[in-house]
C-alpha positions as CSV (number, residue, x, y, z in Angstrom):
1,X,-217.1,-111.3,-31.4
2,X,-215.2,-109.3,-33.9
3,X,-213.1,-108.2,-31.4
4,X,-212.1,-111.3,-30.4
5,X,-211.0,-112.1,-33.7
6,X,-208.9,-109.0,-34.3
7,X,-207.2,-109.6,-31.4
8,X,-207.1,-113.5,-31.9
9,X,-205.3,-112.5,-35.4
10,X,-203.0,-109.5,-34.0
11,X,-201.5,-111.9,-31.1
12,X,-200.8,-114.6,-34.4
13,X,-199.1,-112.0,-36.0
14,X,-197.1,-110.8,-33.3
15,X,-195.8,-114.7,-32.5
16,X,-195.2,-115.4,-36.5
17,X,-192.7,-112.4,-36.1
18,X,-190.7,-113.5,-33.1
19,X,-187.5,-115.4,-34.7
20,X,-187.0,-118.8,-33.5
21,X,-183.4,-119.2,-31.3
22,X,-180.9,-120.5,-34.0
23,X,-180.4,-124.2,-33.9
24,X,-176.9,-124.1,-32.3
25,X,-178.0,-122.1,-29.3
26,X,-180.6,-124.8,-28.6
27,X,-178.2,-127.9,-28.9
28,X,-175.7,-126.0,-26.8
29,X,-178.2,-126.2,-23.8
30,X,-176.9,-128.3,-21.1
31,X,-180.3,-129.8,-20.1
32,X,-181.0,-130.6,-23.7
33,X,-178.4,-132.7,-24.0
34,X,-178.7,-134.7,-20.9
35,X,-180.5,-138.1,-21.1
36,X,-183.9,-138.5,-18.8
37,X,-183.3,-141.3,-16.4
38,X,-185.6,-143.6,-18.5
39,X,-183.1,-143.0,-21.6
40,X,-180.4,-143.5,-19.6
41,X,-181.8,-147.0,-18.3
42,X,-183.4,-147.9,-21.4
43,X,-179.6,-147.4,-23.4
44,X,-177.7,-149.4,-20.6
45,X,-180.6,-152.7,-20.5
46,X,-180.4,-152.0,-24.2
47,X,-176.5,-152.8,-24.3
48,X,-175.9,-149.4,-26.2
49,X,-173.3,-147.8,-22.7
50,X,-172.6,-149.0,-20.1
51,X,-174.4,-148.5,-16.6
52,X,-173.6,-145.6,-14.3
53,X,-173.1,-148.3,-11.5
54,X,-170.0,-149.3,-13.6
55,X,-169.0,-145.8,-15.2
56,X,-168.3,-144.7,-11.8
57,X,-166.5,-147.4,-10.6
58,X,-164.2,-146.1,-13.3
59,X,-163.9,-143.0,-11.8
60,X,-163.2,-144.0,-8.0
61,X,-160.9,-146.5,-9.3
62,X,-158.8,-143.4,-10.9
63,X,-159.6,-140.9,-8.0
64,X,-160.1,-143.1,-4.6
65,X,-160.0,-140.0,-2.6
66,X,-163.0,-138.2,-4.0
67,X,-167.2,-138.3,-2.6
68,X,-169.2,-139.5,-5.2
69,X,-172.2,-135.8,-5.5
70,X,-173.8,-137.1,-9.2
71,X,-174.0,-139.1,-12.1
72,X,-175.9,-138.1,-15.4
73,X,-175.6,-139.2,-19.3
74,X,-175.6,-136.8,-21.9
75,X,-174.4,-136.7,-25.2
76,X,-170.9,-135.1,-25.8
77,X,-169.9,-132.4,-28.3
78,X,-169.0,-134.9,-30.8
79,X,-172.0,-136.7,-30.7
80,X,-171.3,-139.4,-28.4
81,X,-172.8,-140.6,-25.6
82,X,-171.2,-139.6,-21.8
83,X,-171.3,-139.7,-18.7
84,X,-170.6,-136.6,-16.2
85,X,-169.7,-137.8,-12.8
86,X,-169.6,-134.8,-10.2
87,X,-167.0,-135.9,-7.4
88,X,-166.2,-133.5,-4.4
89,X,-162.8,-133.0,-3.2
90,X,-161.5,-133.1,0.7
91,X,-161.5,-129.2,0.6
92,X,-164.8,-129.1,-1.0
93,X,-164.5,-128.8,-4.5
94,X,-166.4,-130.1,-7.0
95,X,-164.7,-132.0,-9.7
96,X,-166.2,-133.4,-13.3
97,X,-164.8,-136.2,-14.8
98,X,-166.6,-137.2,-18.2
99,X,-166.6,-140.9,-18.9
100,X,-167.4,-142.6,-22.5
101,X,-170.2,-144.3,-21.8
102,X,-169.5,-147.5,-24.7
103,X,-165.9,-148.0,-23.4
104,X,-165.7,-146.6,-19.6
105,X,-162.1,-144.4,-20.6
106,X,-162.0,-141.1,-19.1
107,X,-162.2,-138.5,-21.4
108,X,-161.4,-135.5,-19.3
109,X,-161.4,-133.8,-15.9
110,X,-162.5,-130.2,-14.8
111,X,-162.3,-128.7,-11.5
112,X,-159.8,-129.0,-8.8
């Protein structure tokens, strides 16, 4: 049993001195910044953005020749809330057009 424990105590004291990943690194994570679908929903019935339905009309309206691939919210580098709509061109490519999710203006385009 006192095995157990010494072993028990040495695996504690290995974990204790592992550093934790500095803040940043953790907020710079792409999936920690997304919104689950139910926060997503919950924000949009809650009046607080606007729905994706709407956010990507925005987007075709601006770029009618592009195939809707996905739509996700996420908060932005500044703090707001956005959403990411993944278009793909007629040759293939993807494009990313970010959308503020309160007023629907287009923030900015990456890709082809």
């Amino acid at each position: 049993m006192r095995i157990f424990a010494v072993i028990a105590l040495a695996f504690a004291a290995v974990g204790m001195a592992v550093p934790a990943p500095p803040a940043q690194a953790q907020s710079r994570s792409v999936f920690a910044q997304r919104l689950t679908a139910d926060q997503a929903r919950n924000a949009c019935r809650s009046g607080h953005v606007m729905c994706a339905k709407r956010a990507l009309g925005v987007v075709k309206k601006r770029y009618p020749n592009l195939r809707h691939s996905n739509t996700y919210l996420k908060r932005g580098a500044s703090g707001r809330q956005e959403y990411v709509v993944k278009m793909m061109s007629a040759n293939g490519r993807m494009v990313e057009v970010r959308v503020d999710a309160r007023t629907g203006r287009i923030l900015g385009t990456r890709g082809n």
